[in-house]
C-alpha positions in Angstrom: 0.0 0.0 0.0 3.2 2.3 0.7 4.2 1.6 -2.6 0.8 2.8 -4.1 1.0 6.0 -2.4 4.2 6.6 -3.2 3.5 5.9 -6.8 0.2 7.9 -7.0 1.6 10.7 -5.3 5.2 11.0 -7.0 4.1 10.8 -10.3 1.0 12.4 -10.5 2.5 15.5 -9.2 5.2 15.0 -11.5 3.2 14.5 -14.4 0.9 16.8 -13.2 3.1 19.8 -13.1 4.5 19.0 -16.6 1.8 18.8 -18.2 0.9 22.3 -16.9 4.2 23.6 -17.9 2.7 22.4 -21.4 -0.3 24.7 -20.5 -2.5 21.9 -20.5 -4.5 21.6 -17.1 -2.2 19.5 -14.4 -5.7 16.8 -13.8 -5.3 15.7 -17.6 -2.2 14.3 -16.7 -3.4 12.7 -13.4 -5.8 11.2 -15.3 -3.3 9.8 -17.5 -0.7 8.4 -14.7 -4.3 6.4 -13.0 -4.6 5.2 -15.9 -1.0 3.9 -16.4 -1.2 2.8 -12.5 -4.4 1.5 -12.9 -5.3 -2.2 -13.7 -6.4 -1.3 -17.3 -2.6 -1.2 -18.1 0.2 -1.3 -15.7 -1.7 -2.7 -12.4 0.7 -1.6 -9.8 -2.2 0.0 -7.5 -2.8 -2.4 -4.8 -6.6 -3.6 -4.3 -6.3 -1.9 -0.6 -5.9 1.7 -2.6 -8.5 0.9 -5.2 -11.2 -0.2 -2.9 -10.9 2.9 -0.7 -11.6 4.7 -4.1 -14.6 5.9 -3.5 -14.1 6.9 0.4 -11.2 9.0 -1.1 -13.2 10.9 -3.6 -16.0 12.1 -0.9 -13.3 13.2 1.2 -11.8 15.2 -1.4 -15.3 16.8 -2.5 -15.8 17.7 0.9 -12.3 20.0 0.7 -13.5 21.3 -2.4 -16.8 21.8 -1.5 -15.3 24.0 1.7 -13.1 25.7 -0.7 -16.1 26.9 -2.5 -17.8 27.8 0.4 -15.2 29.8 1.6 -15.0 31.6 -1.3 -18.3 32.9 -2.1 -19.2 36.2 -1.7 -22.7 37.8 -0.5 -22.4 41.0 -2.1 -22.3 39.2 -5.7 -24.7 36.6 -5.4 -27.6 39.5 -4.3 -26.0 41.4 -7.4 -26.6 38.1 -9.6 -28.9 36.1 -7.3 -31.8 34.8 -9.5 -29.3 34.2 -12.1 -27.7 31.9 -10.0 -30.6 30.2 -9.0 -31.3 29.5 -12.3 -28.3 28.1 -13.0 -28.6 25.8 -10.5 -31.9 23.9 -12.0 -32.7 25.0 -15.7 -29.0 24.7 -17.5 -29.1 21.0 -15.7 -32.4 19.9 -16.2 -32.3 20.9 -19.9 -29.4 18.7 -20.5 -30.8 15.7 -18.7 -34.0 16.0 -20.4 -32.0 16.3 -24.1 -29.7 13.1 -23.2 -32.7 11.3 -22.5 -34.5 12.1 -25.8 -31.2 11.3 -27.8 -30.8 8.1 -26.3 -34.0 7.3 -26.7 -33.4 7.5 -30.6 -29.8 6.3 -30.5 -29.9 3.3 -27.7 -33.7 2.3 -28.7 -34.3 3.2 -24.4 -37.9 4.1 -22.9 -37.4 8.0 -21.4 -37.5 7.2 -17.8 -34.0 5.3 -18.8 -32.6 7.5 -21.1 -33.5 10.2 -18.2 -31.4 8.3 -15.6 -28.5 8.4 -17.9 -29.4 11.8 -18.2 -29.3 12.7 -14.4 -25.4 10.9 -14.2 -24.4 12.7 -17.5 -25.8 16.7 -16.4 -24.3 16.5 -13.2 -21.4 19.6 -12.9 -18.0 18.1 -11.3 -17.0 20.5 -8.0 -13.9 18.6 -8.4 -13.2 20.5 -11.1 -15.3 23.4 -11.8 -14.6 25.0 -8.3 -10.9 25.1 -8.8 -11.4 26.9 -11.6 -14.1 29.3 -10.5 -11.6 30.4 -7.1 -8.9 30.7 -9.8 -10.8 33.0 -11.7 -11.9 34.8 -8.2 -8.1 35.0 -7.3 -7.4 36.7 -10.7 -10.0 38.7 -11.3 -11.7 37.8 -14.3 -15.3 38.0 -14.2 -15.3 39.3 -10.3 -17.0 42.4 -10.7 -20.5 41.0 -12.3 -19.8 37.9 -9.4 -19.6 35.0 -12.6 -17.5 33.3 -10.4 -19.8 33.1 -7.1 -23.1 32.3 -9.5 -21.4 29.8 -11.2 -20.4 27.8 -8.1 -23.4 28.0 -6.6 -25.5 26.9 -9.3 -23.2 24.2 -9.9 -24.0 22.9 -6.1 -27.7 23.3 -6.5 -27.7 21.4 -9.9 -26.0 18.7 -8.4 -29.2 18.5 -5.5 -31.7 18.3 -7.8 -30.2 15.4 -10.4 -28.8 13.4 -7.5 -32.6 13.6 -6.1 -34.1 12.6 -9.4 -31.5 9.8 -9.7 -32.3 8.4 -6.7 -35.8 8.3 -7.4 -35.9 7.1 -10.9 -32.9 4.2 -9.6 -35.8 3.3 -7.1 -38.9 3.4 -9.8 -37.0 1.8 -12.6 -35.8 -0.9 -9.7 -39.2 -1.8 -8.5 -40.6 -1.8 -12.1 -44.0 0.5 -10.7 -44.1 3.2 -9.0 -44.5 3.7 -4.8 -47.0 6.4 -4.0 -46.0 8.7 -1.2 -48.7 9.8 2.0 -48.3 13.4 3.1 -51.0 14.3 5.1 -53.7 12.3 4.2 -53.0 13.1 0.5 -51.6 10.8 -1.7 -48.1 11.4 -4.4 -46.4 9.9 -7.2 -42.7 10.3 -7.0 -42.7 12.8 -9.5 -45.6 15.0 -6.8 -42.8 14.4 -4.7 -39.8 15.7 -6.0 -40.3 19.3 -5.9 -41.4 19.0 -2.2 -38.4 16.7 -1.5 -36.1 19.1 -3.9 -37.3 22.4 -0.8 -37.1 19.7 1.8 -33.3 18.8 1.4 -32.1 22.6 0.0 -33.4 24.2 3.5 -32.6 21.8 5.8 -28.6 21.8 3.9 -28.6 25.5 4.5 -30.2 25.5 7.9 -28.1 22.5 8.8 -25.1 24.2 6.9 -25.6 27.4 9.3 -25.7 26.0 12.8 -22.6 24.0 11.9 -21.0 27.0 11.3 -22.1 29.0 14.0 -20.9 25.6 16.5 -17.6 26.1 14.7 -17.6 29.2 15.3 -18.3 28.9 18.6 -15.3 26.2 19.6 -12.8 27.5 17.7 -12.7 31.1 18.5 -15.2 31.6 21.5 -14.5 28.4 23.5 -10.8 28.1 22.3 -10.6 24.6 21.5 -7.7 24.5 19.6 -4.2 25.6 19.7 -2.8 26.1 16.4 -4.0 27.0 12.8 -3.4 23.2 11.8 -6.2 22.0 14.8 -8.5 24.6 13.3 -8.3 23.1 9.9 -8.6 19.3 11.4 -12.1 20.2 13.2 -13.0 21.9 10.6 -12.8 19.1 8.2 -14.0 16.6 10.3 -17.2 18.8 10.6 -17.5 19.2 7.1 -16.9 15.7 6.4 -19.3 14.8 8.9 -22.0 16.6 7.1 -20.9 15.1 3.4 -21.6 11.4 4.8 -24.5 12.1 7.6 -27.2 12.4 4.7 -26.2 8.4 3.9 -28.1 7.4 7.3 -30.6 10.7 7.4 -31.4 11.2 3.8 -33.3 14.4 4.7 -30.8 16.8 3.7 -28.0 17.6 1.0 -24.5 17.3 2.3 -22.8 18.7 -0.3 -24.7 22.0 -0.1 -24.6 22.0 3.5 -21.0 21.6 3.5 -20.4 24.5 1.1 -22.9 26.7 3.5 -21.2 26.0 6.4 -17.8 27.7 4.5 -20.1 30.3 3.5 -21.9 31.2 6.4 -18.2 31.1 7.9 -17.3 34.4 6.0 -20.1 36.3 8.2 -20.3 34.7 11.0 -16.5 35.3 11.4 -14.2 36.3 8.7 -10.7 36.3 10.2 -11.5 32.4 11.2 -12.7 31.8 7.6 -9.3 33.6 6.2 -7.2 31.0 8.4 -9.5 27.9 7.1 -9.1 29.2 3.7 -5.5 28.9 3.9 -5.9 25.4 5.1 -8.2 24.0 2.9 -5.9 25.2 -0.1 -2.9 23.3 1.4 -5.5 19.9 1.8 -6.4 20.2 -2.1 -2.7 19.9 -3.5 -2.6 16.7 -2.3 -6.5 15.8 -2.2 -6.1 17.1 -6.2 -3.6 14.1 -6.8 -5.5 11.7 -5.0 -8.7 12.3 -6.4 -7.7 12.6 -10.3 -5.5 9.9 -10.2 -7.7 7.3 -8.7 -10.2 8.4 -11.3 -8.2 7.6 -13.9 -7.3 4.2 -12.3 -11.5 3.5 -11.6 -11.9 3.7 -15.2 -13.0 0.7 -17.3 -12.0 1.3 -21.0 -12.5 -2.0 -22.6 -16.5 -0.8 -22.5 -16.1 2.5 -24.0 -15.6 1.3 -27.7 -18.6 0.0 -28.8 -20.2 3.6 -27.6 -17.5 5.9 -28.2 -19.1 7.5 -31.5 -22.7 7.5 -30.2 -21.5 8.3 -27.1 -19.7 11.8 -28.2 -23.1 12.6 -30.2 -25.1 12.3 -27.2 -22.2 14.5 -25.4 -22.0 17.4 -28.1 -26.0 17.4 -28.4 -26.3 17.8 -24.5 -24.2 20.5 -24.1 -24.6 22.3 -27.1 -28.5 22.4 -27.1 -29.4 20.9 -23.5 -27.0 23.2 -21.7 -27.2 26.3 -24.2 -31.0 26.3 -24.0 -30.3 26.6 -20.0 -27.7 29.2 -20.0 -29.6 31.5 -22.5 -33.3 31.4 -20.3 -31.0 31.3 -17.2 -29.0 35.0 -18.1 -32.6 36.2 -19.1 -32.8 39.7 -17.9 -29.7 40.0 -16.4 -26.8 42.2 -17.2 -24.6 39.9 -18.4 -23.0 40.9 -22.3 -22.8 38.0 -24.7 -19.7 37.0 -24.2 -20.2 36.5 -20.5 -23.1 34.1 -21.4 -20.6 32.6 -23.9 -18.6 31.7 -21.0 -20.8 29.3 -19.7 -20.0 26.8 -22.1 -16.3 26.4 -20.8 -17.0 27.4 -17.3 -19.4 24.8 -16.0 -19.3 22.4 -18.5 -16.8 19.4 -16.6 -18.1 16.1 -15.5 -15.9 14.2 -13.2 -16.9 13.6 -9.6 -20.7 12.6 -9.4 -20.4 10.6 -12.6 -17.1 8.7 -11.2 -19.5 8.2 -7.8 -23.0 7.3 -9.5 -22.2 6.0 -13.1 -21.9 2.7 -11.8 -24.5 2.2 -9.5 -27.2 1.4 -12.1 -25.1 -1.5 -13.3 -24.6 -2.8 -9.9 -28.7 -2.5 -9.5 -29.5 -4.6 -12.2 -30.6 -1.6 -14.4 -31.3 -2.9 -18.0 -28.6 -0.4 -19.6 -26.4 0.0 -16.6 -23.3 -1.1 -18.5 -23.5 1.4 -21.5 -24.6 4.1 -18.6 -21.4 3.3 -17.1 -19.6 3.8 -20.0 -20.8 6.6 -21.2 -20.1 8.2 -17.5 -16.6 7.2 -18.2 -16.5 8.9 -21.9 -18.1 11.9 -20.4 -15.1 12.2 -17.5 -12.7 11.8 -20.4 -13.9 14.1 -22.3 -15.5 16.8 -20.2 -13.0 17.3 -17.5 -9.8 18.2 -19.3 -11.5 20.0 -21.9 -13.7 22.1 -19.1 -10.4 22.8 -16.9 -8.6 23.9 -20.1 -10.8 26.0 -21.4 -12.2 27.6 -18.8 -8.3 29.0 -18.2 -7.9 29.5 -21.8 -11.5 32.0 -22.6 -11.9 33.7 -19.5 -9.1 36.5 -20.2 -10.8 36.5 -24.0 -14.5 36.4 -22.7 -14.4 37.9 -19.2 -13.7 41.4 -17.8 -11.0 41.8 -15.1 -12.3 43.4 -11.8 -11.1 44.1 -8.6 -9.7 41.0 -6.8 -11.4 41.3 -3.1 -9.0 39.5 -1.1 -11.5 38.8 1.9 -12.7 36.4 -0.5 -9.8 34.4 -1.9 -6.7 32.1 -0.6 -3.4 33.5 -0.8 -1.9 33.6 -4.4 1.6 33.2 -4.8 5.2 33.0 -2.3 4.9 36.3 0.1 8.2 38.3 -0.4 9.2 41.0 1.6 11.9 44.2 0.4 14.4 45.1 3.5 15.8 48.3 2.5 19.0 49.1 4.8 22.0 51.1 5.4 25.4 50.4 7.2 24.1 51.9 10.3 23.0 50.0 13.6 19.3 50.7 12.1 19.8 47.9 9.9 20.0 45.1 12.4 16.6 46.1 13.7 15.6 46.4 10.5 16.7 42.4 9.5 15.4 41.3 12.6 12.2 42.9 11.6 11.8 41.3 7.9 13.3 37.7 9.7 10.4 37.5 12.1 7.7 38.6 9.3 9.1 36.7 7.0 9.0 33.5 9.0 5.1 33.8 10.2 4.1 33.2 6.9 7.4 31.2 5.3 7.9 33.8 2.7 11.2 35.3 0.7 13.2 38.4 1.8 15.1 40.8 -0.9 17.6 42.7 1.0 18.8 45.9 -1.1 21.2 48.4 -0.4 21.6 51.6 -1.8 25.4 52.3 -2.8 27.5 54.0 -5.4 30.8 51.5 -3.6 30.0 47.8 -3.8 33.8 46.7 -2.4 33.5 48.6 0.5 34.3 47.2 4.0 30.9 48.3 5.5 29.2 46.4 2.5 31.4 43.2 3.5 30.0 43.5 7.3 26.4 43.6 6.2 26.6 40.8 3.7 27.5 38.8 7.1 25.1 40.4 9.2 21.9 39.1 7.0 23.6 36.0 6.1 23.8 35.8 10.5 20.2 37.0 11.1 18.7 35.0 8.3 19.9 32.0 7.5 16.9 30.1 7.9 15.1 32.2 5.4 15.5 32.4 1.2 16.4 35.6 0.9 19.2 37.6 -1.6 21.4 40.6 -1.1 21.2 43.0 -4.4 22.9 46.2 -4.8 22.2 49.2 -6.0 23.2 52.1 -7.1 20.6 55.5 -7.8 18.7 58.1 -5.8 17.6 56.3 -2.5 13.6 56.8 -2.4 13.0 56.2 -6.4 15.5 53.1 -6.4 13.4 51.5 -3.3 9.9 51.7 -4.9 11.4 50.9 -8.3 12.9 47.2 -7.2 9.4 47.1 -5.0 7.2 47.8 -7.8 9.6 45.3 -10.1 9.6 42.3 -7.9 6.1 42.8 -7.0 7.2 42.3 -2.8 4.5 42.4 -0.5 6.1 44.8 1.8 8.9 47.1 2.5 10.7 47.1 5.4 12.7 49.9 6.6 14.0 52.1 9.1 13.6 55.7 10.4 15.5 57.6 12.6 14.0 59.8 14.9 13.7 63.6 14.7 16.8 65.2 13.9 16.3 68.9 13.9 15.5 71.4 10.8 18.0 69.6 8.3 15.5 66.7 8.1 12.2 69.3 8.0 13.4 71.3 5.5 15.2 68.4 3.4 12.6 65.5 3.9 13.8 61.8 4.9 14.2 58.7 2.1 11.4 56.9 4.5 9.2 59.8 4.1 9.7 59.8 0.8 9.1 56.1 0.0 5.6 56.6 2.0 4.5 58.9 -0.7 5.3 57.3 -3.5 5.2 53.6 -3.0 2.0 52.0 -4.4 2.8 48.5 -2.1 2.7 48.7 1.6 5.6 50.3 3.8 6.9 49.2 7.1 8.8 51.6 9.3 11.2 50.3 12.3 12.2 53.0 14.3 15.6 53.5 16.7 13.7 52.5 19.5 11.4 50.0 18.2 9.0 48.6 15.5 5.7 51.1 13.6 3.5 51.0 11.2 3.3 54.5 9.9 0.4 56.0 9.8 0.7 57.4 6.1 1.6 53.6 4.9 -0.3 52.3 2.2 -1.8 49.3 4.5 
């Protein structure tokens, strides 16, 4: 099982980030090494790994799923809200309904069938489609008209109402009749049902979703339960995963929206807490990302896709093309998105990965007349789908989105934090470096020390080369210097290297020479479009005129 790991881990992130050096999306080639590893072709996996498959998966949609949550944003989904909400039934029910009428005429099927097929093929993959959407959050594109935030969300309410009319048609098509339900004296078919059931499990997942958050809430930061940013993360998770698998035993509720609630509800409830989580759950996903696409590729069962591939990419094109677009167009009705913002649609929710990986073969294991074919058509529409959604949806949202605001409330961390120590050869710059060593190791980031001289062999020069290499040696950091005008050759190299902060010092008052002249720190305050950090003779400050 070591062995398995190691493989699974090693080379999908190898693979993975070459193939994104390619500029292909890193999942295609994850896909690719689980299916190398898998038993389709090398068989190296051990049956231990494979058969926790599917435990594996839920626990990475439940990171995802927090990820998303964490990153929605209230203001934009009141801006866009009934467009979200219709993406989250009408794109998706249009699809299923247009699968089931093409297979009908393709695979000779009756519609409730060909509608069960269409319920595992119009299901939207979190696994990959949230990724993308915090990407886009993180640079950007689409932010301002909140794209992003309805996409996700209609995404996770899509996914409520197929997996509802899944379960039900799995049960009709089962039995071979339908089962009538009693609600207060009054008597339903399934279908009566399904729109009461549909309300039933969307309120109790956000009312269930809320009070997790609020106990969360209340052990992490009121109760002080845990220690450490790392404990936060763990009951965090476990919560979350809790309410993924809870809706197994009390089918009452969705998990998955639930789960993404609780992140949302998170952000109001209390939004330095959420910030911390946020950070967490993107650290989980690198590995949860590996896990999750290379299994998938290992789960998959090629020998069936053959005899459906052609049939199977009709049925594929025709869903999306006139299922989905018929759902996007009378979902943006009315709403103040330009064309090629309802153009984006098509790339940006279009993946199928998760659900169908989890569901395509449950028919066959039911005894579903057409459970094998619905199996492999799930597996044609994950190979088809995912990479192509994940790589387009990087690829047309700079050509089809407009770039806003980044609010960064909202969205992870992007990037290795680097800091800019500016110093001189006077006692000021040890307290300077000491400064930029301890901020620099809270958040494990990179330290540029410059220094401003028009001699580079000088003695003084030689003693502070030792003195950083002394006060931070545990930390990446490089020595450049510099010759120039002090104040313009600080912001330059800031404004260059794109550094999160400068650090440097300030003397204390020194008398009308440094009134009527000005100071370099003064000067840098003015002009420097990235945060300034002042540390003075006697101590550390933030000045007050700092960009913060």
């Amino acid at each position: 099982m070591l062995g398995s790991w190691l493989w699974i881990l090693g080379m999908g992130f190898f693979v993975g980030q070459i193939v994104g050096r390619l500029g292909m999306p890193p999942l295609l080639g994850m896909i690719g090494v689980g299916i190398l590893l898998g038993p389709q072709m090398g068989d190296v996996l051990s049956a231990e790994v494979l058969a926790a498959a599917d435990d594996l998966r839920v626990l990475a949609v439940m990171i995802i799923l927090m990820k998303a949550g964490l990153g929605l944003d209230r203001e934009k989904l009141a801006q866009q809200g009934s467009v979200a909400l219709r993406l989250g039934f009408l794109p998706a029910a249009c699809e299923a309904v247009v699968v089931a009428v093409v297979a009908m005429g393709l695979l000779g099927w009756d519609f409730p069938t060909g509608l069960l097929l269409g319920c595992v093929i119009g299901a939207e993959s979190p696994a990959v489609i949230v990724p993308g959407m915090l990407r886009l959050k993180s640079l950007g594109w689409g932010v301002t008209k909140g794209i992003p935030d309805a996409i996700l969300t209609g995404s996770a309410l899509s996914d409520v109402l197929l997996l509802l009319v899944f379960s039900l048609l799995l049960s009709f098509l089962g039995q071979g009749s339908e089962e009538s339900i009693r609600l207060l004296g009054w008597e339903l078919s399934p279908l009566q049902w399904l729109p009461i059931q549909v309300g039933i499990e969307i309120t109790l997942g956000l009312g269930i979703g809320y009070l997790a958050a609020r106990v969360l809430v209340s052990l992490l930061t009121q109760q002080n339960w845990t220690r450490n940013t790392a404990q936060d993360v763990l009951l965090a998770a476990c919560m979350a995963l809790w309410l993924v698998i809870f809706p197994r035993l009390w089918p009452y509720f969705s998990g998955y929206l639930a789960t993404m609630a609780m992140g949302f509800f998170l952000i109001e409830l209390d939004a330095p807490l959420a910030r911390r989580l946020r950070g967490g759950f993107d650290t989980l996903w690198t590995v949860a990302e590996i896990v999750l696409f290379v299994l998938l590729g290992a789960s998959l069962n090629l020998s069936v896709l053959g005899s459906v591939l052609l049939p199977g990419i009709l049925l594929l094109g025709l869903g999306l093309l006139v299922g989905r677009g018929l759902g996007w167009w009378l979902s943006t009705l009315g709403s103040n998105w330009n064309r090629r913002e309802k153009l984006f649609l098509l790339p940006g929710n279009m993946a199928k990965a998760t659900v169908q990986a989890a569901i395509g073969g449950i028919p066959l294991a039911e005894g579903i007349g057409g459970g094998e074919t619905i199996l492999a058509l799930a597996a044609l529409s994950i190979l088809v789908t995912a990479p192509l959604g994940a790589w387009s949806t990087q690829v047309f949202a700079p050509r089809l989105l407009e770039k806003g605001e980044v609010d960064p409330t909202k969205v992870g961390s992007q990037g290795q934090v680097r800091f800019l120590a500016a110093v001189d050869t006077s006692p000021l710059a040890e307290a300077v470096l000491r400064k930029v060593a301890d901020l620099a190791r809270r958040v494990d980031g990179e330290v540029i020390v410059l220094h401003i001289t028009d001699d580079p062999q000088g003695i003084p020069i030689q003693e502070l080369r030792q003195q950083t290499q002394r006060l931070l040696a545990d930390i990446r950091h490089q020595f450049w210097l510099r010759s120039g005008p002090l104040a313009e050759t600080i912001v330059k190299v800031a404004s260059e290297e794109q550094v999160t902060d400068v650090v440097m010092g300030k003397r204390g008052h020194r008398g009308w020479d440094q009134v009527l002249v000005g100071s370099t720190s003064q000067a840098v305050l003015e002009t420097s479009p990235i945060p300034v950090i002042l540390v003075e003779e006697n101590g550390f400050k933030t000045d007050p005129g700092s960009r913060l």
